[in-house]
C-alpha positions as CSV (number, residue, x, y, z in Angstrom):
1,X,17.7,69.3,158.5
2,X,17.5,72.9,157.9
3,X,20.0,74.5,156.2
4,X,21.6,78.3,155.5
5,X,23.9,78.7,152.2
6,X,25.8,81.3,152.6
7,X,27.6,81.9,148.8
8,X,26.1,80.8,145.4
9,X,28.5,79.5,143.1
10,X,29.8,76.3,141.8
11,X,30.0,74.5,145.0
12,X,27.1,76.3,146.7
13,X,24.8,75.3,143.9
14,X,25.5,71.6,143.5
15,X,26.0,70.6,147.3
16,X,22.3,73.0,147.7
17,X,20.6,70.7,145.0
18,X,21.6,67.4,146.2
19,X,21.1,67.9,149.8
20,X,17.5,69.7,148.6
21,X,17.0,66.6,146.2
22,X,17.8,64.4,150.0
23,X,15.0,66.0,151.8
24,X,17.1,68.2,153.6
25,X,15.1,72.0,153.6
26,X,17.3,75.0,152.2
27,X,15.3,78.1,154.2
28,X,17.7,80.5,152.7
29,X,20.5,81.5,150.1
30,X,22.9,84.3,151.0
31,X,25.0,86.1,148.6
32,X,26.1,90.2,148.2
33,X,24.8,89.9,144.6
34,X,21.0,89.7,145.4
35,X,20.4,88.2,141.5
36,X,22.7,85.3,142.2
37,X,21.4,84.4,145.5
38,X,18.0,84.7,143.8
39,X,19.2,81.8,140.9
40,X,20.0,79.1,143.3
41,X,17.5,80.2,145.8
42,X,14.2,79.6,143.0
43,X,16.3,76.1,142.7
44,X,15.5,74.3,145.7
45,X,12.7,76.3,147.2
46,X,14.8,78.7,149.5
47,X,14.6,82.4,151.0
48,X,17.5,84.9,148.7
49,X,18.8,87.4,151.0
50,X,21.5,89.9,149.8
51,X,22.2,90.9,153.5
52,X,23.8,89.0,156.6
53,X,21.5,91.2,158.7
54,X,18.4,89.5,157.2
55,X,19.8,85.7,158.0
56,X,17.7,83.3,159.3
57,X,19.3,82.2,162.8
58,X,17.3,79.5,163.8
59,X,18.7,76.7,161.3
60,X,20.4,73.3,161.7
61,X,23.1,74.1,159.8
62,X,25.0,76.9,157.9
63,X,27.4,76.3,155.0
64,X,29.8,79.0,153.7
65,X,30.6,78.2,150.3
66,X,32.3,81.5,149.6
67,X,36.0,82.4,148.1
68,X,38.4,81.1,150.8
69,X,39.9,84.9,150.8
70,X,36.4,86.1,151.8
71,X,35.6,83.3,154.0
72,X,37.0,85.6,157.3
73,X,34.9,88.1,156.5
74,X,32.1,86.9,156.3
75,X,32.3,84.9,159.6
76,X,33.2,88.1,161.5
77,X,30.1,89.7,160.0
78,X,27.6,87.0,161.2
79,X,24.8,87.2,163.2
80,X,24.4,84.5,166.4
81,X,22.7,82.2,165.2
82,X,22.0,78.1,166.5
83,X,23.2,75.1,164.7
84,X,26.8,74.8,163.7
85,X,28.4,76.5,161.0
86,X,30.8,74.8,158.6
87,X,32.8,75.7,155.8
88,X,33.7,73.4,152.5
89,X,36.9,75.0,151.4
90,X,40.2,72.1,151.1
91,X,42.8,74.5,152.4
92,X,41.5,76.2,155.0
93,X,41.7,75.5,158.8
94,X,37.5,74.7,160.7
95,X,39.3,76.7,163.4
96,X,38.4,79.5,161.7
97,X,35.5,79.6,163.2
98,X,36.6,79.1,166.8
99,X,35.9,82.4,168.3
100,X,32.6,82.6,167.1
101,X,31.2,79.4,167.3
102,X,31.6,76.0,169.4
103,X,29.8,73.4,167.1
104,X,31.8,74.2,163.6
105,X,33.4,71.8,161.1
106,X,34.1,71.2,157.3
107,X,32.6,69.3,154.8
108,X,35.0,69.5,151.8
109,X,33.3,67.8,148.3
110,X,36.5,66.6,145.9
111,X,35.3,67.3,142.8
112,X,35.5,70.0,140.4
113,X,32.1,71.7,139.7
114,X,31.1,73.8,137.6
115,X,27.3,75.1,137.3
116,X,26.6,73.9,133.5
117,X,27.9,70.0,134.3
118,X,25.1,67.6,136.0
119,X,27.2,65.2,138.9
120,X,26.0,62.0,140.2
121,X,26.8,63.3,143.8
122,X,26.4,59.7,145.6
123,X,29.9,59.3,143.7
124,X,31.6,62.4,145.3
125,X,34.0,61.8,148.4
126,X,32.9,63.7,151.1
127,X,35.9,65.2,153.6
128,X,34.4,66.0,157.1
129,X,36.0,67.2,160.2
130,X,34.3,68.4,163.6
131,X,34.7,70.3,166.7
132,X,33.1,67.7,168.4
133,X,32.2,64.1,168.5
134,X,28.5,65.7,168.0
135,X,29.6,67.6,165.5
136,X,31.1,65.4,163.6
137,X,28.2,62.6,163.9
138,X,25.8,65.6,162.7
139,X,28.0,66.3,159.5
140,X,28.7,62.7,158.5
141,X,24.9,61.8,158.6
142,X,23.9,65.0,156.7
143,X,27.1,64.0,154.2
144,X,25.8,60.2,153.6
145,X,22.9,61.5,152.9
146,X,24.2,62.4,149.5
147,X,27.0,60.3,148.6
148,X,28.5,56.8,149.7
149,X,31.8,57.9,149.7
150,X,32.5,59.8,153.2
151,X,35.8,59.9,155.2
152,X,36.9,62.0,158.4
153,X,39.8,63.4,157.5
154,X,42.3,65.9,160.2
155,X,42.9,69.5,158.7
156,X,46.3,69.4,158.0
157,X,46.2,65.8,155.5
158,X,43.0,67.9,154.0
159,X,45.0,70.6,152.6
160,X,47.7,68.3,151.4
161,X,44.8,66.8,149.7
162,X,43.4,70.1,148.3
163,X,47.3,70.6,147.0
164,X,47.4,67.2,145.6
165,X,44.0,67.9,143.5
166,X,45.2,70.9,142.2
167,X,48.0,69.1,140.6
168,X,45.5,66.2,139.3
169,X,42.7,69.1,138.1
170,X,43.5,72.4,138.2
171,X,47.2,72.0,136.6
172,X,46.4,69.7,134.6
173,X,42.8,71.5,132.9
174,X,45.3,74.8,132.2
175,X,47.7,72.0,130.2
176,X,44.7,71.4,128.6
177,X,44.2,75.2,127.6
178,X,48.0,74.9,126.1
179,X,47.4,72.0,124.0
180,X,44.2,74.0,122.4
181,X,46.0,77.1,122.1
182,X,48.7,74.8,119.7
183,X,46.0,73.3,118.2
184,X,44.0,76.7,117.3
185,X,46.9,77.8,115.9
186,X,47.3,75.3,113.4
187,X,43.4,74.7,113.2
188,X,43.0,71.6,114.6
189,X,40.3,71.1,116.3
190,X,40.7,70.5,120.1
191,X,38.4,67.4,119.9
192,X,41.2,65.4,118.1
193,X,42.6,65.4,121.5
194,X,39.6,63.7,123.3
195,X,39.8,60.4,123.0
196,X,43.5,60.7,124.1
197,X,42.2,62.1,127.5
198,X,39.8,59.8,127.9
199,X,42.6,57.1,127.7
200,X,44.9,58.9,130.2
201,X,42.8,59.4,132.9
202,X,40.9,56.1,132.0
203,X,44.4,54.1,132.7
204,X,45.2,55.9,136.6
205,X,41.7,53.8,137.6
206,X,43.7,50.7,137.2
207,X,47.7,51.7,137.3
208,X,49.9,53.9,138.7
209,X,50.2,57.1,137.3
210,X,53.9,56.5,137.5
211,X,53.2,53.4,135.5
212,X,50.9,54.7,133.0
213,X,53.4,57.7,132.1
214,X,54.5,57.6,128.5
215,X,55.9,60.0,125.6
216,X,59.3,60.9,124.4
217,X,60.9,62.5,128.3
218,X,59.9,59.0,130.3
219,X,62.0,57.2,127.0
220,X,64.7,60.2,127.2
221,X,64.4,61.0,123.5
222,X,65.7,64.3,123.5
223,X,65.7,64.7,119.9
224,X,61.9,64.7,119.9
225,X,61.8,67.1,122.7
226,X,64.6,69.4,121.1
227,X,61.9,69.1,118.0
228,X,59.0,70.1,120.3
229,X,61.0,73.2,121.6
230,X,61.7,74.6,118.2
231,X,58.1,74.6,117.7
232,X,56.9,76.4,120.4
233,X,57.4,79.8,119.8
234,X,56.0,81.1,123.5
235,X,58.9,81.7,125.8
236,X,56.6,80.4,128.9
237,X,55.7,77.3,127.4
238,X,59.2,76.5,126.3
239,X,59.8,76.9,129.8
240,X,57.2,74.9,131.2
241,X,57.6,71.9,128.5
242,X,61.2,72.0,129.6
243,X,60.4,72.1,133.5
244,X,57.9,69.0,133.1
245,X,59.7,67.2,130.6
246,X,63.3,67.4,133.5
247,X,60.1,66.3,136.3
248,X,59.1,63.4,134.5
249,X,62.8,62.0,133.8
250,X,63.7,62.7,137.5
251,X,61.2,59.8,139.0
């Protein structure tokens, strides 16, 4: 299949290397910044262009991988082209392409990426949603191409999911920031706490997270968490421990 990128970040670059690494052809990279689209372009043996005017319109398909505030934009700015166009945010409606296109979709990755980390991508659940029965064949063939785990999925239970992962990741990675902030403070080093977060997330793959909860709120010990409070000496994290600890001993 040939394929059109249009953004070069996280997402861009590791969905454009394991689709290239598939035998799928990347003809070309787009991005505003010409160096960027030139770094992941060199990567799987594309065409950078720094212009939409300069796209190639004769691919298969054409993935916007760009900032879901930019995503509009950009659509209103493209050329015609053939193929269908599909975007990989988790939030955002495939009828966003609906005046400009008829064969559109999604193909939303659930994982965090980040260009530094290598992925096994065959272990990446794949979230795909068409226009049309065609559509959606094309998308799901391209997407088990490069991983085993690929499920149709309606836009409306996709953002839900996109809302439920940024509970599981994004919350949950700035918790981590926190807990190294304490720790600089005193200087610990942050890597005491690794082999407690390798635990935690290791014991969701075989309970509940309900059931795997623990510390001093699930056992109400609320002269531990008076302790904790007198420690922290950040209004906003008082806050927060407080908020979570009151979550926790609500369920």
């Amino acid at each position: 299949m040939k394929i059109v990128f249009l953004g070069s970040g996280n997402v861009a670059t590791h969905l454009a290397e394991a689709l290239h690494a598939a035998g799928h052809r990347i003809i070309q990279v787009f991005s505003p910044a010409e160096e960027n689209a030139v770094l992941l372009a060199d990567k799987v043996g594309a065409e950078a262009v720094s212009s939409l005017q300069h796209l190639n319109t004769g691919a298969d398909l054409y993935l916007f991988c760009v900032k879901d505030d930019a995503l509009q934009e950009v659509i209103l700015r493209m050329p015609q082209t053939t193929g269908t166009w599909a975007h990989t945010a988790g939030s955002l409606p495939m009828t966003l392409f609906s005046t400009r296109k008829e064969e559109y979709g999604v193909i939303y990755p659930l994982q965090t990426f980040s260009k530094t980390r290598r992925l096994n991508f065959s272990e990446i659940p794949l979230f795909i949603e068409g226009s049309t029965p065609a559509t959606v064949l094309l998308l799901e063939d391209m997407a088990r191409s490069i991983s085993r785990e690929v499920h149709q999925l309606p836009g409306e239970k996709r953002s839900y999911l996109h809302l439920a992962a940024v509970f599981a990741c994004n919350f949950v990675n700035h918790m981590y920031t926190l807990s190294s902030e304490i720790l600089l403070n005193e200087e610990i080093p942050f890597a005491m706490l690794r082999p407690l977060i390798t635990e935690t997330a290791a014991k969701v793959t075989e309970m509940t997270p309900r059931e795997a909860q623990t510390g001093p709120a699930v056992r109400n010990d609320e002269q531990v968490m008076r302790n904790h409070l007198e420690l922290l000496s950040h209004a906003e994290m008082k806050e927060l421990y407080t908020l979570i600890s009151r979550s926790i001993q609500s369920r």
